[in-house]
LUMKOLVO-855352 format. One line per field, with one value per residue: x, y, z of N, C-alpha, C, O in turn; residue number from 1. Coordinates in Angstrom, 2 decimals, always signed. Layout:
BEGIN
n_px = (X | ...) .
n_py = (Y | ...) .
n_pz = (Z | ...) .
ca_px = (X | ...) .
ca_py = (Y | ...) .
ca_pz = (Z | ...) .
c_px = (X | ...) .
c_py = (Y | ...) .
c_pz = (Z | ...) .
o_px = (X | ...) .
o_py = (Y | ...) .
o_pz = (Z | ...) .
nr = (NUM | ...) .
// end
This chain:
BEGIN
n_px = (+165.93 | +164.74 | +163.39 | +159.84 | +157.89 | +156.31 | +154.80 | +156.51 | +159.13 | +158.94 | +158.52 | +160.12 | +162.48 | +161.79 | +161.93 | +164.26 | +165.69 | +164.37 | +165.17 | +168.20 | +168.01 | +168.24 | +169.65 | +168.50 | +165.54 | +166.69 | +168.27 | +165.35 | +163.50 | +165.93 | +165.74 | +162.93 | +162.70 | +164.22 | +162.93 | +160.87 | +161.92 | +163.03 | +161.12 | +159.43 | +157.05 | +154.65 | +153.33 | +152.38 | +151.34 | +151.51 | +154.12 | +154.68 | +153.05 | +154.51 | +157.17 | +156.46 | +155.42 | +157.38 | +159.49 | +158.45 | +158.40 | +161.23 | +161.91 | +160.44 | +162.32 | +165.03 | +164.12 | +163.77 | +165.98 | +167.37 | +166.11 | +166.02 | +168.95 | +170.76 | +169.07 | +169.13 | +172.04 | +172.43 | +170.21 | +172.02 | +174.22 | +173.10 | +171.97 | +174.66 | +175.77 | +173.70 | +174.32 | +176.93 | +176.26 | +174.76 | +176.55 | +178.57 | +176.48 | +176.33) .
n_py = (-14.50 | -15.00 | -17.22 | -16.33 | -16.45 | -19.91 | -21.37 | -20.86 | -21.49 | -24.10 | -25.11 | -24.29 | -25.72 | -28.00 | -27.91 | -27.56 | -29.83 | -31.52 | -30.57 | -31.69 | -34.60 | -36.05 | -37.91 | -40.21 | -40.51 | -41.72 | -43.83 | -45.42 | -45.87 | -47.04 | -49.61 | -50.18 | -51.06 | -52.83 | -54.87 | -55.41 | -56.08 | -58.83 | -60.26 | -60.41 | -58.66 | -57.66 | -55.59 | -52.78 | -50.74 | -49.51 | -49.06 | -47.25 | -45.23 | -44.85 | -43.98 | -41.56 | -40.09 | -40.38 | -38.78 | -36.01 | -35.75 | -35.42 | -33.16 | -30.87 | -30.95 | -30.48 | -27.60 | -26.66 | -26.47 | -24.90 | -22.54 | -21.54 | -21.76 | -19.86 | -18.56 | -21.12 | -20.82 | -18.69 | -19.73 | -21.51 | -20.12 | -18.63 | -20.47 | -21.32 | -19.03 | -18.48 | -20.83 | -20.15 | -17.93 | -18.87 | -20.42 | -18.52 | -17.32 | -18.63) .
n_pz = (+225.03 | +227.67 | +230.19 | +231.65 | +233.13 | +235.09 | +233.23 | +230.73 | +231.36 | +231.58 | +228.91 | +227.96 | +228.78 | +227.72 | +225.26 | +224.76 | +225.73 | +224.05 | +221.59 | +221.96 | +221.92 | +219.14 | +218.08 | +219.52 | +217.93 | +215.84 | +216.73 | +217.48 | +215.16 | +213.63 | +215.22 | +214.90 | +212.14 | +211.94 | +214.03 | +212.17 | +209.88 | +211.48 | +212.14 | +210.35 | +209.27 | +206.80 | +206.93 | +205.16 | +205.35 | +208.30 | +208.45 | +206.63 | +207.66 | +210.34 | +209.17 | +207.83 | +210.38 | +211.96 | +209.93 | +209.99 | +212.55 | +212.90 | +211.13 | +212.57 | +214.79 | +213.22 | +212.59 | +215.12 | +216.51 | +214.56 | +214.53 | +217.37 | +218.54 | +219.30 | +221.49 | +223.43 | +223.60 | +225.23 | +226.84 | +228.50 | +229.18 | +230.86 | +232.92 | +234.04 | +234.87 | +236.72 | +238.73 | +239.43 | +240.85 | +242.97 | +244.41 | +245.00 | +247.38 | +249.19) .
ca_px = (+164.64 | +164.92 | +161.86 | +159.64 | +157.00 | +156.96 | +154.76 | +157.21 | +159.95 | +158.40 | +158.08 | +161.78 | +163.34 | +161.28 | +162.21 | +165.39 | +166.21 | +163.87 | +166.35 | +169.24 | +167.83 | +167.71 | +169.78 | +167.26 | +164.88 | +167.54 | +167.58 | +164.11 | +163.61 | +166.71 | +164.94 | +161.31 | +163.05 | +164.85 | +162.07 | +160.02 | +162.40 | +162.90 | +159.80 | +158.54 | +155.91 | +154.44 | +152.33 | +153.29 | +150.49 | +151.90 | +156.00 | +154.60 | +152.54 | +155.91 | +157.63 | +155.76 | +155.31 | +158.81 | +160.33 | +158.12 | +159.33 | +162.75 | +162.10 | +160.40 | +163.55 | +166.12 | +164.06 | +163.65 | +167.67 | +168.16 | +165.61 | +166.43 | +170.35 | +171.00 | +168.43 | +169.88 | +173.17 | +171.71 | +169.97 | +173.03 | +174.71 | +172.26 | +172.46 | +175.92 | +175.77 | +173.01 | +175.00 | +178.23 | +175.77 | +173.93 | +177.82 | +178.81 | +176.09 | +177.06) .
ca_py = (-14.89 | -15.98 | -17.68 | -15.45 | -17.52 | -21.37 | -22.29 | -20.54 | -22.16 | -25.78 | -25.47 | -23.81 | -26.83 | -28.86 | -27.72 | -27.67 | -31.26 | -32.59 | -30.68 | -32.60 | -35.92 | -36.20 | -39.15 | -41.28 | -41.06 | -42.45 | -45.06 | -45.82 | -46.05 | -48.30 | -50.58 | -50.38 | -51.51 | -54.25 | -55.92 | -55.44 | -57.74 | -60.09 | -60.69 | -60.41 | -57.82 | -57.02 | -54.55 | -51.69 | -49.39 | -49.01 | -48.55 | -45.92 | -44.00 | -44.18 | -42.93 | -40.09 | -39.27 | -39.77 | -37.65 | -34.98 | -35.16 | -34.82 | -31.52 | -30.23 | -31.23 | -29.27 | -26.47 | -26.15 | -26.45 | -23.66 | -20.83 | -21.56 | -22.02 | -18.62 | -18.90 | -22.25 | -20.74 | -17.77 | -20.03 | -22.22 | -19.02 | -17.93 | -21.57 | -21.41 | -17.63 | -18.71 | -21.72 | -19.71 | -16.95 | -19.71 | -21.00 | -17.29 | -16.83 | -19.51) .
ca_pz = (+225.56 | +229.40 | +231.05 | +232.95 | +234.41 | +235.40 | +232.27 | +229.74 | +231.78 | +231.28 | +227.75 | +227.14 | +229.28 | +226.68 | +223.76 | +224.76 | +225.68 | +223.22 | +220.30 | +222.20 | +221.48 | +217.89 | +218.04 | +219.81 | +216.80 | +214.88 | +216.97 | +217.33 | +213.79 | +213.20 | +216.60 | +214.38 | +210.79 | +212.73 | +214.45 | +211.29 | +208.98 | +211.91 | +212.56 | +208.70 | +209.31 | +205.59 | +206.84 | +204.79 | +206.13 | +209.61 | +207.99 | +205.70 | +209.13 | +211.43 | +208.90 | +207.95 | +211.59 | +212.17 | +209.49 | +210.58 | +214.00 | +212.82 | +210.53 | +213.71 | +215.60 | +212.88 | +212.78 | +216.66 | +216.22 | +213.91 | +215.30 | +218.85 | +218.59 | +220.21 | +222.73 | +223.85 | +223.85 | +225.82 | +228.52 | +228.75 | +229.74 | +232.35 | +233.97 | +234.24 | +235.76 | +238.10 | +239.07 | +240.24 | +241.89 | +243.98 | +244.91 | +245.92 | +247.89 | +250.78) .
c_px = (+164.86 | +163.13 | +161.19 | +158.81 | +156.96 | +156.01 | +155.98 | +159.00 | +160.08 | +159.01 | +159.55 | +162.74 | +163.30 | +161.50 | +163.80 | +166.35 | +165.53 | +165.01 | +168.20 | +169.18 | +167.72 | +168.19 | +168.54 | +166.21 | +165.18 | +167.42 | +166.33 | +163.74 | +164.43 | +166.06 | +163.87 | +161.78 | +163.66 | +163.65 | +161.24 | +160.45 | +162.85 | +162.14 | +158.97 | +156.87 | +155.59 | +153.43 | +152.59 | +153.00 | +151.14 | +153.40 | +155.36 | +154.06 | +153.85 | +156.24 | +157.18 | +155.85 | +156.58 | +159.89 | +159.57 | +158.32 | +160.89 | +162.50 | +161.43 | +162.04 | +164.77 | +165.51 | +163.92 | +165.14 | +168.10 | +167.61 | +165.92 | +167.90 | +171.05 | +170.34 | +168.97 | +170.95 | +173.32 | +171.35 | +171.26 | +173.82 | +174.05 | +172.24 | +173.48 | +176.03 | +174.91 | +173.78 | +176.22 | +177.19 | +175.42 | +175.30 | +178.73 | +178.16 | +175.87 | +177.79) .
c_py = (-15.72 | -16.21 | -16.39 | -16.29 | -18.89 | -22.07 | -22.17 | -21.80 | -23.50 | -25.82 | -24.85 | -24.80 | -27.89 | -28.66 | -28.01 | -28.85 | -32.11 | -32.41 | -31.39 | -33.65 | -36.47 | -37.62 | -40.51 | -41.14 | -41.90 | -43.85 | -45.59 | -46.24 | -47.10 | -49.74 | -51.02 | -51.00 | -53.17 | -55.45 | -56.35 | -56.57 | -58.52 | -61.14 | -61.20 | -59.81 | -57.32 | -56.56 | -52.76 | -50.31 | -48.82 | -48.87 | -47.18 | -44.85 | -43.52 | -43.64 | -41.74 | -39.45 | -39.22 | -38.62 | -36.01 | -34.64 | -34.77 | -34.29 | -30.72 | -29.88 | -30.12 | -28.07 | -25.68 | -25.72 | -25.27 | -22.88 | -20.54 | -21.78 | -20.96 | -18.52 | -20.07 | -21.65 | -19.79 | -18.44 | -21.04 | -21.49 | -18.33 | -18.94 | -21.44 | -20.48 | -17.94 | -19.72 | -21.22 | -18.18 | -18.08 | -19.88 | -19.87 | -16.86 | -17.67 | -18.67) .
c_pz = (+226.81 | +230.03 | +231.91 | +233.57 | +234.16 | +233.87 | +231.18 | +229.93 | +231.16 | +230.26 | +227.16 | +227.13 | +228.29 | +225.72 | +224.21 | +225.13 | +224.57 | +221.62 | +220.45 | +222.01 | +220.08 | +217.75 | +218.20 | +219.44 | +216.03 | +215.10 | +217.43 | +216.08 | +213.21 | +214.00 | +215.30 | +212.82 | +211.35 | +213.04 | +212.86 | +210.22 | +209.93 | +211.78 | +211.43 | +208.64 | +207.84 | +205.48 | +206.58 | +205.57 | +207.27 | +209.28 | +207.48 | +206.77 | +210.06 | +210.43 | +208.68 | +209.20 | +211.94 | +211.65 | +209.63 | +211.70 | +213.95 | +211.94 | +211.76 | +214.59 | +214.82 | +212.73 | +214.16 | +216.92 | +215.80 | +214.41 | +216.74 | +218.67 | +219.67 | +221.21 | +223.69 | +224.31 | +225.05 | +227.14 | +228.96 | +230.04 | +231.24 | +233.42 | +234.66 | +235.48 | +236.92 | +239.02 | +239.68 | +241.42 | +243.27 | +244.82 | +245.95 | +247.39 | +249.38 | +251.56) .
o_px = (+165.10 | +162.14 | +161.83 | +159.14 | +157.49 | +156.42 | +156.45 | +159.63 | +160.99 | +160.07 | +159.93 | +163.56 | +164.26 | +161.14 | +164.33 | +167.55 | +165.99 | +165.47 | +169.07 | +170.29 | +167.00 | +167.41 | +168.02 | +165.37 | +164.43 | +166.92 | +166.60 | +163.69 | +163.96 | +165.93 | +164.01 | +160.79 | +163.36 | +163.50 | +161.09 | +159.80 | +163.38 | +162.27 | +158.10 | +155.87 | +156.34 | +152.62 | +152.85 | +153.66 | +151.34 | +153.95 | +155.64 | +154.54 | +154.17 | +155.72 | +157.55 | +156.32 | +157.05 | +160.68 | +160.20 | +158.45 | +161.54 | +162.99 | +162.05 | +162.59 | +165.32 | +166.34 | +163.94 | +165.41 | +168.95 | +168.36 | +166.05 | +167.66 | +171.72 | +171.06 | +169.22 | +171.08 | +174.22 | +171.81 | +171.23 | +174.01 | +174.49 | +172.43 | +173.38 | +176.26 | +175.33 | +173.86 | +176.63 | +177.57 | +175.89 | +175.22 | +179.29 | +178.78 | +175.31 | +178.31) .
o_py = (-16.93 | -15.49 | -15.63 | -16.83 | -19.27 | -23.13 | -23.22 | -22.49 | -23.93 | -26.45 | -25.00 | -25.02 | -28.57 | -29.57 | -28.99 | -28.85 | -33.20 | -33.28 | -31.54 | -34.16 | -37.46 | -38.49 | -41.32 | -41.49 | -42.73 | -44.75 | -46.68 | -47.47 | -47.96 | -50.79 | -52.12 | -51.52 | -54.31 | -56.54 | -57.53 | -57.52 | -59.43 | -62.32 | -62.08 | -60.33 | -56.39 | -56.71 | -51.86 | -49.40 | -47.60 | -48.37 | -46.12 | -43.71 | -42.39 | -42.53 | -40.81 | -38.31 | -38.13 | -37.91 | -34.98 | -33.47 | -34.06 | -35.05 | -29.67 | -28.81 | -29.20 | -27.16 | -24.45 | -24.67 | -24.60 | -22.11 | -19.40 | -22.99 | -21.27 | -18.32 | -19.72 | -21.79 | -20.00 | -18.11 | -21.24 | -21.85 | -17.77 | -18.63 | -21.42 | -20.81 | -17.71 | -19.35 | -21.95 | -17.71 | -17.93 | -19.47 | -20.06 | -16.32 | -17.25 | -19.08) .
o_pz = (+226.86 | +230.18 | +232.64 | +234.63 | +233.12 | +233.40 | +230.74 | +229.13 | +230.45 | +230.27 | +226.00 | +226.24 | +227.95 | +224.97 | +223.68 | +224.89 | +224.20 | +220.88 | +219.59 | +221.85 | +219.95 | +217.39 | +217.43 | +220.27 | +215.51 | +214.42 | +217.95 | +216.10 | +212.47 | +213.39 | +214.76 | +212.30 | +211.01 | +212.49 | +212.53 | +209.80 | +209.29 | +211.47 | +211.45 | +208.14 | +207.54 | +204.56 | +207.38 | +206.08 | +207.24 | +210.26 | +208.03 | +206.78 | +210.41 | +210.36 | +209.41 | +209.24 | +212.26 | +212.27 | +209.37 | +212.05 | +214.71 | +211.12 | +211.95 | +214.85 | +215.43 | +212.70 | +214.30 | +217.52 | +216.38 | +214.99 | +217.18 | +218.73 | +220.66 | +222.18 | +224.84 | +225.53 | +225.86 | +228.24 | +230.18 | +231.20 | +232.24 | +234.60 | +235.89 | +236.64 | +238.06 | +240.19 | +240.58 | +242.49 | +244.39 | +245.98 | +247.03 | +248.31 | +250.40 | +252.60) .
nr = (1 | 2 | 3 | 4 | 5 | 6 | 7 | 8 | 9 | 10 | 11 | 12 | 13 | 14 | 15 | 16 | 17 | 18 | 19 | 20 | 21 | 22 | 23 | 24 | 25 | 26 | 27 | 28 | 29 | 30 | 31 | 32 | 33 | 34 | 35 | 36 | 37 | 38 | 39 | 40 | 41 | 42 | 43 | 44 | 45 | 46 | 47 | 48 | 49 | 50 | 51 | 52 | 53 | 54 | 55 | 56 | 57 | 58 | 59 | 60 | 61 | 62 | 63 | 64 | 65 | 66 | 67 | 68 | 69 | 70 | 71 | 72 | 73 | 74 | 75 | 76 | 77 | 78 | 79 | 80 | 81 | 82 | 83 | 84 | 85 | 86 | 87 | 88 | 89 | 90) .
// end
């Protein structure tokens, strides 16, 4: 699956750095538990909402991972190839 027009593009670039970041949920999450027993926030309501919304952003995140893996690997490949054409063509 290669981009054909500039929205598809957008939204491939986007998926595709956002499934490179998984880390920096991790840490966000470790950041938001931190402040929370510094601080002594014992407001459960708003722990129990991030998480929820967080661990649903990370099962989004491994399944964007697994159905796209080959696509990824695919436009990786076409970067690369465009990247030595552009270099040829000096």
């Amino acid at each position: 699956m290669l981009p054909i027009n500039k929205f598809d593009k957008c939204l491939f670039i986007f998926l595709y750095n956002f499934s490179r970041r998984v880390k920096i949920y991790v840490y966000i999450l470790a950041i938001y538990i931190t402040i929370n027993i510094y601080f002594g926030i014992n407001d459960s309501d708003i722990i129990i909402i991030f998480g929820l919304i967080f661990f649903v952003i990370m099962i989004l995140t491994s399944n964007v991972n697994d159905k796209l893996k080959k696509e990824f690997d695919r436009y990786k490949k076409y970067l690369k190839i465009k990247r030595i054409r552009s270099y040829k063509g000096l």
